[in-house]
Structure formats: C-alpha cells, structure tokens
C-alpha positions in Angstrom: -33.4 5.6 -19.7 -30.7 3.6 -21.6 -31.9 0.4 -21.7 -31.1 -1.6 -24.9 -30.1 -4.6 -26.2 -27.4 -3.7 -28.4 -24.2 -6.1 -28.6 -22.0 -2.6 -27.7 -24.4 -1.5 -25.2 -22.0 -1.0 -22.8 -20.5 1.9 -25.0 -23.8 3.9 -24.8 -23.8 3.1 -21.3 -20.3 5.0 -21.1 -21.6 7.8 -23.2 -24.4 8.5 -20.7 -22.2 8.0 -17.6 -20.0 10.7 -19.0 -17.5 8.3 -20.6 -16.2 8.2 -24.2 -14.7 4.8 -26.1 -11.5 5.0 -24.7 -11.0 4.3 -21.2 -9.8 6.9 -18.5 -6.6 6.2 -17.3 -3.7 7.9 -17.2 -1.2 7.0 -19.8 -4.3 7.0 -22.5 -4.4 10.7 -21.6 -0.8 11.3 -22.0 -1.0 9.1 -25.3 -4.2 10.9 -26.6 -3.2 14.5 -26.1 0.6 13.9 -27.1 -0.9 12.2 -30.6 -3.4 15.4 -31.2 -0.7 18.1 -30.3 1.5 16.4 -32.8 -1.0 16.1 -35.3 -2.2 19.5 -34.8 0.9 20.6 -36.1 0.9 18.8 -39.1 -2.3 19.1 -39.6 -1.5 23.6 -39.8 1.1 22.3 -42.5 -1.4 20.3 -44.4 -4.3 22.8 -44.4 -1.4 25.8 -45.2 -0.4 23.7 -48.4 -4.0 22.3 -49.1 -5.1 26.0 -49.3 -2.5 27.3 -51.2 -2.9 24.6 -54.1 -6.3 25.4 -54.0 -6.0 29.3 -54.6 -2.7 29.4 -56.1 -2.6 26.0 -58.8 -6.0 26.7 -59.8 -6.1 24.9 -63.0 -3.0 24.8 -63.4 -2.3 21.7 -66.1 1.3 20.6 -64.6 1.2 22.0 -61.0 5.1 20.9 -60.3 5.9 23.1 -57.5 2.5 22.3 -55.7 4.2 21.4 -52.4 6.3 24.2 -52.0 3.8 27.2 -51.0 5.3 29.6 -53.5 8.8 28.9 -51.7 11.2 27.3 -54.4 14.5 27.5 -53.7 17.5 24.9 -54.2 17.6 24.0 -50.4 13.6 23.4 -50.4 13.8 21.2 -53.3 16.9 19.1 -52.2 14.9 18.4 -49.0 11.7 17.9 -51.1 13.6 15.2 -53.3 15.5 13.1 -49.7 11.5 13.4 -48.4 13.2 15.7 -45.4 9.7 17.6 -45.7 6.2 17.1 -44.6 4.6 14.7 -46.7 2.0 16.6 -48.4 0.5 13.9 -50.4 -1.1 12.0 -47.3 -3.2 15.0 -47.2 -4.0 14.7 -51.0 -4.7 10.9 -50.2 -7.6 12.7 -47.3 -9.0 15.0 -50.0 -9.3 12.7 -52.8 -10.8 9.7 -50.6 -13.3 12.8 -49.3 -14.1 13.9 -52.9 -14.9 10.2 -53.7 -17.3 9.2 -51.0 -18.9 12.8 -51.1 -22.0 13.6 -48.7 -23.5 16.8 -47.5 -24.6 19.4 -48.9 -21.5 20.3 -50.3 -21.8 17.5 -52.9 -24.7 18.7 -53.9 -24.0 22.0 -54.2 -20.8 21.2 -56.7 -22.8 18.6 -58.6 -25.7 21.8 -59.1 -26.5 23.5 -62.7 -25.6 26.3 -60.3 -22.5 25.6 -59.9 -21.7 24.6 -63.1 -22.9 28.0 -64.2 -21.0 29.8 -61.8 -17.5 28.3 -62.1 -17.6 29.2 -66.0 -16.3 32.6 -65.8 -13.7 31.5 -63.4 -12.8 28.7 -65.6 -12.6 30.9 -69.3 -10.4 34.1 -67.1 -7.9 31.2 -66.5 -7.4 29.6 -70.0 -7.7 32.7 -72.1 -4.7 33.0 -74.0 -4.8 29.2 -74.2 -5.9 27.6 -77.3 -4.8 24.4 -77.0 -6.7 24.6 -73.3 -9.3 26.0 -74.8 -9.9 23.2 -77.2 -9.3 20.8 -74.5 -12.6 22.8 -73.0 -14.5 22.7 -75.5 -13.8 18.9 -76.7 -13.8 18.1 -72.8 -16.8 20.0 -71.6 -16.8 18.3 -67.8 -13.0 18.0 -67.5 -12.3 21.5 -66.4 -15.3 21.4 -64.1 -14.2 18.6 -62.4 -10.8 19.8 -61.6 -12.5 22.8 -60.3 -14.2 20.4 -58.1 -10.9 18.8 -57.2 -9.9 22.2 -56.2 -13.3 22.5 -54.1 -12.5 20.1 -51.9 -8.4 21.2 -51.2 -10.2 24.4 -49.8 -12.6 22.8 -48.0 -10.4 20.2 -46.5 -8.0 23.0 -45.7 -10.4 25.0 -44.0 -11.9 22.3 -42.0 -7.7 21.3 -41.1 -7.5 24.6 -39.9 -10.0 24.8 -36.8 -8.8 21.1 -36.3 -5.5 22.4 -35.5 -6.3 25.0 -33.6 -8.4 22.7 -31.1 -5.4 19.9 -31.0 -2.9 22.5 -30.1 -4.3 24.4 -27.7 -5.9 20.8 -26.3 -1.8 19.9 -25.9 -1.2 23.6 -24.1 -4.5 23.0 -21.7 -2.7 19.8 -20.8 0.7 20.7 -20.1 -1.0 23.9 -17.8 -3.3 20.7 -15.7 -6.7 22.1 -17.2 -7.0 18.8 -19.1 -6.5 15.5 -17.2 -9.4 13.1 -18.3 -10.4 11.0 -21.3 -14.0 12.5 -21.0 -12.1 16.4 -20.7 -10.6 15.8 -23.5 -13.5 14.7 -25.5 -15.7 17.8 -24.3 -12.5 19.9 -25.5 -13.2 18.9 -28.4 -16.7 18.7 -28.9 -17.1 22.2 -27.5 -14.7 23.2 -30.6 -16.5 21.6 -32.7 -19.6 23.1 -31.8 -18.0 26.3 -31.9 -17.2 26.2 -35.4 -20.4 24.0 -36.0 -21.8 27.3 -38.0 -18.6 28.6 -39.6 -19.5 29.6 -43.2 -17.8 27.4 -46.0 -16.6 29.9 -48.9 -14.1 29.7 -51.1 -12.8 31.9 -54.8 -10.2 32.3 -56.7 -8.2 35.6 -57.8 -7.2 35.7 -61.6 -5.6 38.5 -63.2 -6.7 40.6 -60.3 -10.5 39.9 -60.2 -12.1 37.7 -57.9 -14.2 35.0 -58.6 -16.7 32.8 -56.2 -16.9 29.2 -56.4 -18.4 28.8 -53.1 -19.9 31.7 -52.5 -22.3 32.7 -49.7 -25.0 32.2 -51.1 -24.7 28.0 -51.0 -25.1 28.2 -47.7 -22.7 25.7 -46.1 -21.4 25.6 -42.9 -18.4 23.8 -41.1 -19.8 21.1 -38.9 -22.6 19.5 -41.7 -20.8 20.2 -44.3 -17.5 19.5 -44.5 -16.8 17.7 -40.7 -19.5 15.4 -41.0 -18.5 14.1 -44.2 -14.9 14.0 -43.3 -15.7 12.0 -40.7 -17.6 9.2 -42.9 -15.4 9.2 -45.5 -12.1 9.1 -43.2 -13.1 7.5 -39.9 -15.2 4.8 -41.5 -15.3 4.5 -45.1 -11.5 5.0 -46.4 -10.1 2.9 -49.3 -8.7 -0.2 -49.1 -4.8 0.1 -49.1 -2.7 -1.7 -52.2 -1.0 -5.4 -50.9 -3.4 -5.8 -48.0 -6.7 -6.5 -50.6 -7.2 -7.9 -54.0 -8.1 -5.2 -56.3 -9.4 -8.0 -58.7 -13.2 -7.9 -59.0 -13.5 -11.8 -59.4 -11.8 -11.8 -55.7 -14.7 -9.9 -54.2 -12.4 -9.0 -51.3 -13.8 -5.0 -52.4 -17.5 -4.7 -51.3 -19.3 -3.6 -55.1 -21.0 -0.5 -52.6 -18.8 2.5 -51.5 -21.4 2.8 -48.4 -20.7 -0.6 -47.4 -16.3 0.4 -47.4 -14.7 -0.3 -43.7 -11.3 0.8 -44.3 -11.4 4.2 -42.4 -8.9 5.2 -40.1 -11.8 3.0 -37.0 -11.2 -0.1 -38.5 -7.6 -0.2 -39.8 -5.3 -2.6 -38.4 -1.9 -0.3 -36.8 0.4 -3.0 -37.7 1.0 -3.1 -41.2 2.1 0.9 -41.0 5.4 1.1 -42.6 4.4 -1.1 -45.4 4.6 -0.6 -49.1 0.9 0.8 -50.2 -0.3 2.1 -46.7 -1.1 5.6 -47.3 -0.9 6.7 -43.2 2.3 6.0 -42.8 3.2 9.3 -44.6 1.1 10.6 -41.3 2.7 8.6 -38.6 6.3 10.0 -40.0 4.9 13.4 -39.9 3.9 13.1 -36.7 7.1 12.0 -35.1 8.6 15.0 -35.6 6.5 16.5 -33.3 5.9 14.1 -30.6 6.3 15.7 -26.7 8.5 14.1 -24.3 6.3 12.8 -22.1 5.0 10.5 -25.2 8.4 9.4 -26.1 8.6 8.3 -22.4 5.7 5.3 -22.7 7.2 4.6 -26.4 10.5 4.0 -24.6 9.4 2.1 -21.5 7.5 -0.5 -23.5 9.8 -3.6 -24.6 10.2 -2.7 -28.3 11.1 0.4 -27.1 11.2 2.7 -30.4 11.9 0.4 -32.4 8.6 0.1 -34.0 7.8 3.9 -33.4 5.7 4.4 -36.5 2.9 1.5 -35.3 2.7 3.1 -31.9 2.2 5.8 -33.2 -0.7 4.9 -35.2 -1.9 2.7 -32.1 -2.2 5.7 -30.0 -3.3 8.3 -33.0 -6.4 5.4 -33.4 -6.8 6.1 -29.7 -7.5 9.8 -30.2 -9.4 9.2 -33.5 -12.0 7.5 -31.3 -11.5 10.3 -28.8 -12.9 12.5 -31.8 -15.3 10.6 -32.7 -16.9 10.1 -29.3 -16.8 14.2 -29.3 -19.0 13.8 -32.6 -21.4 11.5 -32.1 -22.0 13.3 -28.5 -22.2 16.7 -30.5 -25.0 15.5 -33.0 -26.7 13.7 -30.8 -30.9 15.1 -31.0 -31.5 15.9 -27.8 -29.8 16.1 -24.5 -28.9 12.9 -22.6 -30.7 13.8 -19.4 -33.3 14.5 -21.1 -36.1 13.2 -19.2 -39.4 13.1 -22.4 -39.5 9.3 -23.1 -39.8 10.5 -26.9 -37.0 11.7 -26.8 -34.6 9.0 -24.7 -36.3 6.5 -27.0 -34.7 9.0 -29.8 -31.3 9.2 -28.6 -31.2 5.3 -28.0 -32.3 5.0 -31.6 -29.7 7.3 -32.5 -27.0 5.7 -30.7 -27.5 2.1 -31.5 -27.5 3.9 -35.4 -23.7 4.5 -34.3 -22.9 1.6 -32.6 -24.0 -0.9 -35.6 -21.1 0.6 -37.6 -18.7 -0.1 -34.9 -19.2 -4.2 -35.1 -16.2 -4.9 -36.8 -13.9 -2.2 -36.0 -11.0 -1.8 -33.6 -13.4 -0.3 -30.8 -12.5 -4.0 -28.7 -8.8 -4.1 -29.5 -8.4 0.1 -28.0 -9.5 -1.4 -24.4 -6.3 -2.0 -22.8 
C-alpha cells in the first residue's frame, strides 16, 4: 500500500505505522510538550497584542503605544524600555513574513475589487477631520489600503494564535494528568484541534466613532484551517526569510533564490545554533519562551554538559522538535483520503500526496531531529 521510492520513504512509512517525524521516546515527549506549553503561553500574549493593534491602531499613522494593550503606565513603559516584557515584535516579524508570501484564499480576497470597495468607508470614518491624511489618500490612493491589509493579517494571525494556544496548553495539562505520553499522542492532539477549528469562520471589523465596519466580513467565506493555518504553515514552517549576517542580501551574490516559492528559511530548515545572534528574528521567541519553561524541561537542559549555559539554542532545538510534531499533525490532517484506505486509487493518491510533502523536506533539519 505504501510502496515508493522516495529518498524519505521511511517517513511515510512512519506516517502509516502511526508514527510522526520525531521519534517516540521519552525525553522527546517531555521536550515536545514542555516547548508547546511554553509557547502556548506566549503565543495568548502575542495573539492578545496582535488583536488589539489590529482593532485598536487601525490606521493609526504613529502607533507608539502599540505594545502596551491600552495599558500605559510608567511601570509598563520602564519595563518596555529594559525589554522586561514579551517581545511583541517577533510576532510582527510572523505577520509580516505571512503577509509577504500570502496564499489562500485570504490573499485573494484582500487583493479583490471587493475588498477594495468595502474597506473605503472604513478607511474615510477614520481620517475625517484629517486633511493632511486626506490628501495623503488621495495623492496615495493604495497606501491606506495596504495598511488596512497590514491590519488584515494582525487579526488573522491573532485569531489563528488564539486556537493555537489553546491546543498547546491544554496539550501541557493532558500531560502533566498522564493522558498524553507518546510522540504520535501528541501529534493526534493536535491534529484533532486542528480539525476542530478546521471550519472556524475568519471575520474581522473595526469600530470607529461607534459604528462598526466589516473588513472581513461573512460573506468572504474563509475559514480557519485553509485559510489562514495553511498559509501560516508555508510561509513560517518552510518559506521564512533569510535572517541579516547569515546571507548576502547583495543580488550579484545570489545567495537569495530570485523566487519567493523557492525560500527555505522557515522555522524546518533553520539551523538552532546561531539563536542569540545579531539579526536572528527567533531569538525574541526562544527568550519568551524561557519564561515559561516547566520543570521537568529545565531538568534535561540541566543534565546535558552545557548545562544552561546555552539555554536559548536548546530551546530552539527542542521548539524545532515540536514544530515538526505540528507539522506531522498537518500533513496527516489534509491528507485526501484515509490511510487504511483500501481503493488502489486512492493509496496511489495519498502516496502521491505524501511524496508532494516529502520533496520539500530534502534539505531541511528532518535528519539532524533523529537523535
């Protein structure tokens, strides 16, 4: 039923043995869920902040108090300036990076006549009483628009960081109670919340002067899992960006592929080790995260030689782990029909469909995970 040829053919093999791409054992388990019920809690900040920029600095020219959720205070912005905070901005990095690569329907919907027709109304409420705004508009015609686009994607992002949290938290709960104790658990924890949400409607306006205003509204018609996981997932896991000092950004260097579908910078094919670094956008992540590590990760940190001395690359070793984790709860979730399926159409589908997968994993750290 799963016979191929395919240079990873022993990860499909996994996949229909009821495996994922990171091996069962026990201390990946304690590394996997200890990364994802850290990251699940900075992943609720994120999607808090990402949501209120979108709703509450829409438009706003010179949104200076961006990061603080409405909550300025002297304390907030001494902590703010020492970076004693969450660093918001690595979620910025996340929705920019998706509003570059695009995909989905969501895309298209935002680069639609509709759209452009519907965001107007939205767009004049918020700069009336603005001349020099006004003019900027009307000089300018797509430079509004494409802020409100900017602001598109902060929702989106924020509600797709939402579920995401909600799954990696209660994943670190189900663990700590024994109803979690396997790689492949982990990854059907996951997959089943995905595919819970997989319908969730994608809507988003904005409230000015007291009257409501849609710039998603119902009527696009997009949904969670297509629209806004899917593409997260291309444009995070595999695409990314390539990160300042590690690549020339000079185009006689060609160290840049000219194509943004041929980009292998996502989070599958980074290299952990240069966390830390000037330039490496992640590393605001990694020190998020290690506020909120559990014990019982702290305890393989500590027993390893370096002990925590290089905490922020173990961290991002083991958060590359889980990533893969996700990603094997993905490509299980979309996959066209089910794996014991027994029509020779559709086996001959689902190989197809896997070795799809599998080509884009050639160069990435799938190999260097194993251990």
């Amino acid at each position: 039923m799963n016979n191929t040829c395919h240079r990873l053919a022993n990860y499909i093999d996994r996949f229909y043995n009821g495996q994922s791409f990171l091996p069962d054992t026990p201390n990946n388990v304690k590394e996997v869920v200890g990364i994802l019920d850290s990251y699940g809690y900075v992943l609720d900040a994120y999607q808090i902040n990402l949501q209120h920029i979108a709703d509450r600095e829409f438009l706003t020219v010179f949104p200076f108090f961006k990061y603080f959720n409405n909550k300025v205070s002297i304390d907030q912005l001494s902590k703010h300036l020492w970076h004693d905070r969450i660093n918001f901005e690595y979620a910025e990095y996340c929705m920019k990076v998706m509003l570059w690569h695009g995909g989905g329907n969501l895309e298209t919907y935002i680069e639609s006549p509709e759209f452009r027709e519907l965001i107007e109304p939205a767009i004049q409420a918020k700069i009336k009483g603005k001349p020099i705004i006004k003019l900027l508009h009307r000089l300018f015609p797509e430079f509004l628009p494409e802020q409100v686009r900017q602001s598109v994607y902060y929702n989106a992002l924020g509600q797709f960081w939402e579920v995401m949290s909600a799954i990696f938290l209660t994943l670190g709960k189900a663990y700590e109670q024994g109803k979690v104790t396997s790689i492949p658990q982990v990854v059907d924890w996951v997959k089943a919340g995905l595919v819970a949400a997989a319908g969730n409607p994608i809507n988003y306006a904005v409230e000015i002067d007291g009257k409501s205003y849609d710039i998603l509204p119902p009527s696009a018609n997009l949904t969670f899992l297509m629209d806004v996981a899917v593409p997260y997932v291309e444009a995070i896991f595999f695409r990314g960006t390539p990160f300042l000092g590690t690549v020339s950004y000079n185009a006689q260097a060609h160290q840049i592929p000219v194509e943004q579908n041929e980009f292998t910078y996502g989070a599958l094919y980074a290299d952990p080790l240069p966390i830390g670094g000037s330039g490496i956008p992640p590393t605001l992540l990694m020190q998020d995260m290690r506020h909120f590590i559990p014990p019982y990760l702290h305890e393989i940190y500590q027993s390893t030689k370096r002990q925590e001395d290089d905490l922020l690359v173990k961290i991002c070793q083991s958060f590359q782990k889980s990533m893969y984790c996700v990603t094997s709860a993905t490509i299980l979730g979309l996959a066209p029909h089910p794996l014991d399926s027994q029509n020779p159409q559709e086996q001959a589908t689902n190989m197809a469909y896997f070795e799809g997968w599998m080509d884009r994993f050639l160069t990435s750290q799938l190999p260097n995970i194993q251990g």
